[in-house]
C-alpha positions as CSV (number, residue, x, y, z in Angstrom):
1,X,38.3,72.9,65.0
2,X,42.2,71.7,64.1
3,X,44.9,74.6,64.5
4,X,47.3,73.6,61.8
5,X,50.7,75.5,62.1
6,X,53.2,75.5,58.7
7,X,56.3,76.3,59.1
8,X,58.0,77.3,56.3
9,X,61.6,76.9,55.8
10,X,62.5,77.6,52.3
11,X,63.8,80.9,50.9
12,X,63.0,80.5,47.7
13,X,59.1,81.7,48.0
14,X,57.0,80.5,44.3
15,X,59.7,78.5,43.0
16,X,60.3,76.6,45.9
17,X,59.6,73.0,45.6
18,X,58.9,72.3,49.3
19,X,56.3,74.8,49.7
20,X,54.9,73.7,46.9
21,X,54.3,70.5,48.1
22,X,53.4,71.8,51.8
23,X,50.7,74.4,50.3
24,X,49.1,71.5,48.3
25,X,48.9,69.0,51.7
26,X,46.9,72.1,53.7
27,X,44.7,72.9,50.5
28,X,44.0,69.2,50.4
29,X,43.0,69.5,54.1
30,X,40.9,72.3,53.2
31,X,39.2,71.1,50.8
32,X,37.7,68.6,53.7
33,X,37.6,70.1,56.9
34,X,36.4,73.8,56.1
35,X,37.0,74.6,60.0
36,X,40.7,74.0,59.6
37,X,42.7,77.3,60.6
38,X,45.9,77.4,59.5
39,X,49.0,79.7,60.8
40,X,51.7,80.4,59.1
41,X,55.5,81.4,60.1
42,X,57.9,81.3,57.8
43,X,61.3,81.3,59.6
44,X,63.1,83.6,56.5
45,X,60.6,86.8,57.9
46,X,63.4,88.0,60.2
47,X,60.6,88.1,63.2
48,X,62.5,85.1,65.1
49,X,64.1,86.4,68.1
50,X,67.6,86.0,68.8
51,X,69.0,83.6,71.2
52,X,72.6,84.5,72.2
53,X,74.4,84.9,75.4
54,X,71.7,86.7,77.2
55,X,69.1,83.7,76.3
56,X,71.2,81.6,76.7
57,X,72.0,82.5,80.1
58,X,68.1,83.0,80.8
59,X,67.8,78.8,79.4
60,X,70.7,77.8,81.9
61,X,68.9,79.6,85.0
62,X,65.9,77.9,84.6
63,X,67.4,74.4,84.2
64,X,69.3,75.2,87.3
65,X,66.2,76.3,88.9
66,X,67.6,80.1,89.3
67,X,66.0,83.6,89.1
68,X,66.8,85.6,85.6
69,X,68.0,88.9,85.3
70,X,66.1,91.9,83.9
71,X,67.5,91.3,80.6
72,X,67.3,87.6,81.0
73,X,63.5,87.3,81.5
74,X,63.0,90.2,78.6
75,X,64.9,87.3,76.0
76,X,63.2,84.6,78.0
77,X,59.4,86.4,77.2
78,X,60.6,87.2,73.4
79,X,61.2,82.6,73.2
80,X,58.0,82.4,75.2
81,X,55.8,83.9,72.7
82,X,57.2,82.1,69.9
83,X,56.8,78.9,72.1
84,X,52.8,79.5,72.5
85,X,52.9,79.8,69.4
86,X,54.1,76.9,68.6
87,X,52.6,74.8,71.2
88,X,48.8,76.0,70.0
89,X,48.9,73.9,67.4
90,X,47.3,70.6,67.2
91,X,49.0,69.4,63.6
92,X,52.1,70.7,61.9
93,X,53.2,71.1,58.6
94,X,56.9,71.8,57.8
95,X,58.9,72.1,54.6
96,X,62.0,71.6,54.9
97,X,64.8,71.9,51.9
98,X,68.3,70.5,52.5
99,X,70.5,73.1,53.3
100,X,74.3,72.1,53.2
101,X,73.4,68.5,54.1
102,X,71.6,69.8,57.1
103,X,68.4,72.2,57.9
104,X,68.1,75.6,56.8
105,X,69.7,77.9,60.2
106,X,66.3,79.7,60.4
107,X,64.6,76.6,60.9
108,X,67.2,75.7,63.3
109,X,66.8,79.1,65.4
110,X,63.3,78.3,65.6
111,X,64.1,74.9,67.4
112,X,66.6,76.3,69.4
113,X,64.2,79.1,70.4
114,X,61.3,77.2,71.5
115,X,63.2,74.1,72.6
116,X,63.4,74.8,76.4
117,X,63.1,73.2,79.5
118,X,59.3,73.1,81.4
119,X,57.9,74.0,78.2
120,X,59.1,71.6,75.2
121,X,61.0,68.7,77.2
122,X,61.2,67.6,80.8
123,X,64.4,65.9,82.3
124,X,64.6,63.4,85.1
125,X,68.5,62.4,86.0
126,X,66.8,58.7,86.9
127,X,65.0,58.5,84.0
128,X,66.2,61.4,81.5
129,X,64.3,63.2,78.6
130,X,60.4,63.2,78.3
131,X,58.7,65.3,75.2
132,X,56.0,67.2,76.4
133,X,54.3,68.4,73.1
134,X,52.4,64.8,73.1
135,X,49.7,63.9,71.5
136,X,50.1,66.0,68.1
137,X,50.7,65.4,64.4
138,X,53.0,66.5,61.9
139,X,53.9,66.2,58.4
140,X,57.3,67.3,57.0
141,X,58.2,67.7,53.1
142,X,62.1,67.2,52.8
143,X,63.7,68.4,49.0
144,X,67.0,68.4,47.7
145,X,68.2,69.6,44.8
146,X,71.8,67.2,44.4
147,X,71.2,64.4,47.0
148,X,69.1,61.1,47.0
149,X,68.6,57.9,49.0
150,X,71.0,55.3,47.0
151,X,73.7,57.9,45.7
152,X,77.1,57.8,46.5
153,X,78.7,59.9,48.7
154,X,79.6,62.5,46.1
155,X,76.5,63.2,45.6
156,X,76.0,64.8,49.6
157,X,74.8,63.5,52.7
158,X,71.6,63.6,55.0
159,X,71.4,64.9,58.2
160,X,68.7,66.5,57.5
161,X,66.1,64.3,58.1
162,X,68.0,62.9,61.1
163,X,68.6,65.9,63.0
164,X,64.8,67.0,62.2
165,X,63.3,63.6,63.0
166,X,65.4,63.4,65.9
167,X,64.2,66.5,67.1
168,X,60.4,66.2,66.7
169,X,61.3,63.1,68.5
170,X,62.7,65.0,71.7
171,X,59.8,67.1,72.0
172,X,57.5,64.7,71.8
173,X,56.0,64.5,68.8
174,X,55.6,60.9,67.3
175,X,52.9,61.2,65.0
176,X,54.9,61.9,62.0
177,X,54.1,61.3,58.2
178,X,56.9,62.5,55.3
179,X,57.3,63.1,51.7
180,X,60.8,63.2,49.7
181,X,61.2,65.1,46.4
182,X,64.6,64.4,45.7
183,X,66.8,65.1,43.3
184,X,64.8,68.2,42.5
185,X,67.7,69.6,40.1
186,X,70.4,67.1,38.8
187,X,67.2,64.8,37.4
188,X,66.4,63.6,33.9
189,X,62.5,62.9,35.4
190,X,62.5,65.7,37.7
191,X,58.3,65.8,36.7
192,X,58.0,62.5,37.2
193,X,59.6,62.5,40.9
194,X,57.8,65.7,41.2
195,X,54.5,63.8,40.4
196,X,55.2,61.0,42.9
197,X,55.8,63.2,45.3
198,X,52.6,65.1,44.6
199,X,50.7,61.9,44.9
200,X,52.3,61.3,47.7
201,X,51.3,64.2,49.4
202,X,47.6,64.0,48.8
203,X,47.5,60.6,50.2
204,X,49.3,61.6,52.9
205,X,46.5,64.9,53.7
206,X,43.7,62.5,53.4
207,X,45.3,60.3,56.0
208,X,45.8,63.5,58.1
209,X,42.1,64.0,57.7
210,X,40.3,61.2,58.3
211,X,42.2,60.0,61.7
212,X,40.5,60.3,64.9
213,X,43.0,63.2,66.8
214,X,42.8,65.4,63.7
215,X,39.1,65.3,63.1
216,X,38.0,65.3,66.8
């Protein structure tokens, strides 16, 4: 059995055309592996902890090899369980819309959250960084309404997709497949890059499904 986690980082619920695309990849995979078991979070459902000064200070401490303070190891639990969460997952689906030219900051808090030393990355001062969510798969749908590849810079920027990419990157996840639908708004074929992106998708699940680590 594959534990599939989607994150979901739009707002905008049925009318948002990330989730859209994201819910039609997992029914794809579905529709072949009837063992799959999906999880859901979406990051808008206000049941992210915070991570402040008191997190913060639990993060530092533990990268410094320290004890934590009561309060401390109550914010450092709270991250924990979002972590295993997170880490019980074999695959991952995330749809991403661009937010300001960068990630929605839900999405961001979640990254922030379960990006921790000794759980998500390892650091060596020889040899630096190491990801140590190896070995898993994702697939990431990235929308925006104003900005696409080949527009000038009026149009808005992307770093988006680099932070995210970046990110998955540092953690240690490698195995990554993406879809754009862009421009979803300021488009005279907005069906017709909708379609593509559709098509897209599906090609994309079957891929998912038929590789060795995700049917194993």
């Amino acid at each position: 059995m594959t534990h599939l986690l989607h994150v979901n980082a739009s707002a905008r619920g049925d009318a948002s055309r990330s989730l859209e695309l994201a819910t039609r990849f997992i029914g794809e995979l579905e529709s072949i592996d009837d063992e799959l078991a999906v999880d859901r979070l979406d990051v808008f459902d206000g049941s992210l902890p915070e991570f402040g000064t008191v997190a913060a200070g639990a993060k530092m401490a533990t990268f410094a090899g320290q004890g934590h303070t009561a309060a401390e190891e109550r914010a450092w639990s709270e991250a924990r369980a979002v972590f295993d969460r997170f880490d019980a997952a074999d695959a991952y689906v995330f749809n991403v819309p661009f937010w300001n030219a960068g990630v929605p900051y839900p999405l961001k808090q979640l990254v922030d959250v379960i990006t921790q030393p000794g759980w998500a990355f390892a650091f060596s001062p020889e040899s630096g960084y190491r990801g140590l969510l190896q070995g898993k798969r994702a697939f990431v749908v990235y929308t925006s309404g104003v900005y696409a590849e080949g527009l000038p810079p009026s149009f808005g920027a992307d770093f988006t997709t680099t932070f995210f990419r970046d990110w998955l990157g540092f953690i240690g996840i490698t195995d990554v497949e993406e879809v754009h639908f862009a421009p979803t708004v300021v488009n005279a074929d907005v069906e017709g890059t909708r379609r593509a992106a559709l098509d897209a998708t599906l090609a994309a699940a079957h891929r998912f499904a038929t590789t060795e680590r995700f049917a194993a």
